[in-house]
N, C-alpha and C positions, 0 to 999 in steps of 0.2 A: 445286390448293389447296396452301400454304404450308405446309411443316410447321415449327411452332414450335419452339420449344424444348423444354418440356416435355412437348410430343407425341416428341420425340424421345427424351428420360430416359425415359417412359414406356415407348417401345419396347425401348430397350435392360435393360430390367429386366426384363420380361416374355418377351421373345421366346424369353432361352437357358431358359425352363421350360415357356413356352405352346407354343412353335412354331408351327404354321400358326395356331392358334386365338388367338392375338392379333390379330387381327383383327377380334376378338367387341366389343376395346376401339377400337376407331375407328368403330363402322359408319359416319360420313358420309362413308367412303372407301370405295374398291373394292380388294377384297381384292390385287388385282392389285399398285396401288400401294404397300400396304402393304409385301408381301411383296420389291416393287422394291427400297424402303427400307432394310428389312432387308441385303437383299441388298448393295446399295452401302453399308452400315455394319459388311460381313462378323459379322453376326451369326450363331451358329450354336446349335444346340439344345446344352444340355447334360444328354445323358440320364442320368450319374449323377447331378448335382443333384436334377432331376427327381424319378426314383427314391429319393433321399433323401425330398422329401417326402411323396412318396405311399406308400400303406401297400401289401405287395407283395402282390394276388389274384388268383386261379387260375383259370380256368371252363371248362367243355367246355360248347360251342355248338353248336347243331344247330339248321337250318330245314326246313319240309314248301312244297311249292310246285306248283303246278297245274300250271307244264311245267318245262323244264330251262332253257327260253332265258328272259331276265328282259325282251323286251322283246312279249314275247307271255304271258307267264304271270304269276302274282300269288304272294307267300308266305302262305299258309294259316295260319302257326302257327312260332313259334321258344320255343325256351327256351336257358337258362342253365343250369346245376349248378355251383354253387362247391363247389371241389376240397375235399375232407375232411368236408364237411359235408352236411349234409339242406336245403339250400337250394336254392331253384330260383327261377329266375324267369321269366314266362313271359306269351305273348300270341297271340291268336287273332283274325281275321277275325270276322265277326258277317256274318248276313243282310243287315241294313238298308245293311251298308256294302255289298255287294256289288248290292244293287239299288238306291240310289243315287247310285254310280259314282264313293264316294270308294277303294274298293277297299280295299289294304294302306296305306294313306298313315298310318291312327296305328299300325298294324301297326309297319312299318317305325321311322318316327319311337320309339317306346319302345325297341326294339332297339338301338337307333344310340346312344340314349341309357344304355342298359343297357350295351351295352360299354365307352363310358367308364369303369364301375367296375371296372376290370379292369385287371390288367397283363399279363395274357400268357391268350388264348384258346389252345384245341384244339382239331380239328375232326376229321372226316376227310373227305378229298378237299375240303377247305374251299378250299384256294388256287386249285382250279379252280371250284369249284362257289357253295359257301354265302359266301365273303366276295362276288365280282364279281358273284355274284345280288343281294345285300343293295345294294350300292356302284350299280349299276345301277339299280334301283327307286328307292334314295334320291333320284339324279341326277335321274330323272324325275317324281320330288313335287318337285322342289327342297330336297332338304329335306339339311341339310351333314352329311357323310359324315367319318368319323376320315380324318385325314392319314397319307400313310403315316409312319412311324416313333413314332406314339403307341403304340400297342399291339402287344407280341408278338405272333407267331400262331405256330404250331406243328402242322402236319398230320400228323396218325398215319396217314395212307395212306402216305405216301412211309417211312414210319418201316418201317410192317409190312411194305411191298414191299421194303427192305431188307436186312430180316435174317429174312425169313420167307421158306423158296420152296414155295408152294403155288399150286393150279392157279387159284385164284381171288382177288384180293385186296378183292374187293368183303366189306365190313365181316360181313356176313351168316357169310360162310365163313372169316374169320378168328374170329370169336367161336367157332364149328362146330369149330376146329385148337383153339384155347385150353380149350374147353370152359366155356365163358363162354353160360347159357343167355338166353335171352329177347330175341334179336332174331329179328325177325319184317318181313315186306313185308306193306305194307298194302295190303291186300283192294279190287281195283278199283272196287268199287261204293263206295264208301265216299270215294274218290278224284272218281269221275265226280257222285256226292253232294252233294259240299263245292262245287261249281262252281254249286248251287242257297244255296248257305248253311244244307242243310241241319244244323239242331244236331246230331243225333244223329253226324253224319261228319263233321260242325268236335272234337265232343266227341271222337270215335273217334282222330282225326288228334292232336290234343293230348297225350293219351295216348300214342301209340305214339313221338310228338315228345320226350315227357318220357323214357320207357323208353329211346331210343337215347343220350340226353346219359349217361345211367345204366350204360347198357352201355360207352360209348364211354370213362368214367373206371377202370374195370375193366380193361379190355385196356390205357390206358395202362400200371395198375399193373403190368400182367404184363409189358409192354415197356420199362417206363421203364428199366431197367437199361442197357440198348442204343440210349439215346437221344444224340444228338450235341448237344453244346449250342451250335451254332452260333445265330444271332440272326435271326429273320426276322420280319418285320413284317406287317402287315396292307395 
């Protein structure tokens, strides 16, 4: 297909702020093409413009998921905490979805959608774990995944393993070293539970979901002093 002219100003307006997701403006092409286009018109993001427009928000992110590999397991439950505030956002599996076998697919899909409002996530052990579990399920609903360089990411694992030498760095035993109470490992029955849809272990797992986003901006606070502000993306 030709691209016209004004398919072409189009692009070049949007690309240095969309980035991949200028593509949303062409659907009767393939992303491919688009992206070709771009490419042969050395278009490039420009992330401070960007950042100009958009209003700058913070969140620690955390998911619960029935195994560690994302092409054998499902996510039970994610939430949100936007930094400084009592806000959270948050989403849970159901019964029906789980015995109809659309699984985490709106799971997934609001999360995807939730981090868009966001300019710079936390996690911890996120770069292994909770982004390429998310990224992977998305892949497999089909359902379009952030690009890399839309949104920060920032892992407090690699942070605490840095300037912290303790015998453990799993988040549990750093909270345990800080003195930072109420994380907690959720109780296997509750785990093996949620695999029926049972509520009361959807409800249990939500819960404990919320508490660790809640813990997890605490320890930032006690570490952010020793934080590198190198730039790393999702």
């Amino acid at each position: 297909m030709k691209w016209l002219e004004n398919d072409v100003i189009l692009l070049r307006e949007n690309y240095p702020i969309m980035g991949y997701r200028v593509c949303e403006l062409f659907p009767e092409r393939t992303k491919a093409s688009v992206l070709r286009k771009a490419q042969m018109l050395n278009l490039k993001v420009k992330r401070k413009l960007r950042k100009e427009l958009m209003e700058d928000r913070v969140g620690y992110l955390d998911i619960e998921t029935s195994q560690l590999v994302a092409d054998f397991g499902i996510c039970y439950s994610w939430c949100i905490k936007e930094a400084g505030k009592e806000h959270y956002e948050q989403s849970t599996i159901t019964r029906q979805e789980l015995l109809d076998g659309t699984l985490d697919k709106r799971v997934i899909e609001e999360l995807v959608d939730a981090m868009r409002h966001y300019t710079l996530l936390y996690t911890y052990y996120g770069s292994r774990f909770d982004v390429p579990f998310v990224r992977t399920r998305a892949l497999m609903h089909e359902i379009p995944f952030i690009p890399r360089g839309e949104i920060e990411h920032r892992d407090l694992y690699y942070l605490a393993r840095r300037v912290l030498r303790v015998h453990s760095n799993r988040l549990e035993n750093v909270c345990a070293v800080l003195g930072i109470k109420g994380k907690t490992r959720i109780e296997q029955r509750y785990w093996i539970l949620a695999n029926t849809g049972e509520p009361e272990a959807i409800r249990y797992i939500a819960e404990h979901n919320r508490a660790d986003v809640t813990i997890l901006e605490k320890v930032h606070e006690r570490l952010a002093e020793f934080e590198a502000q190198q730039r790393r993306w999702l």
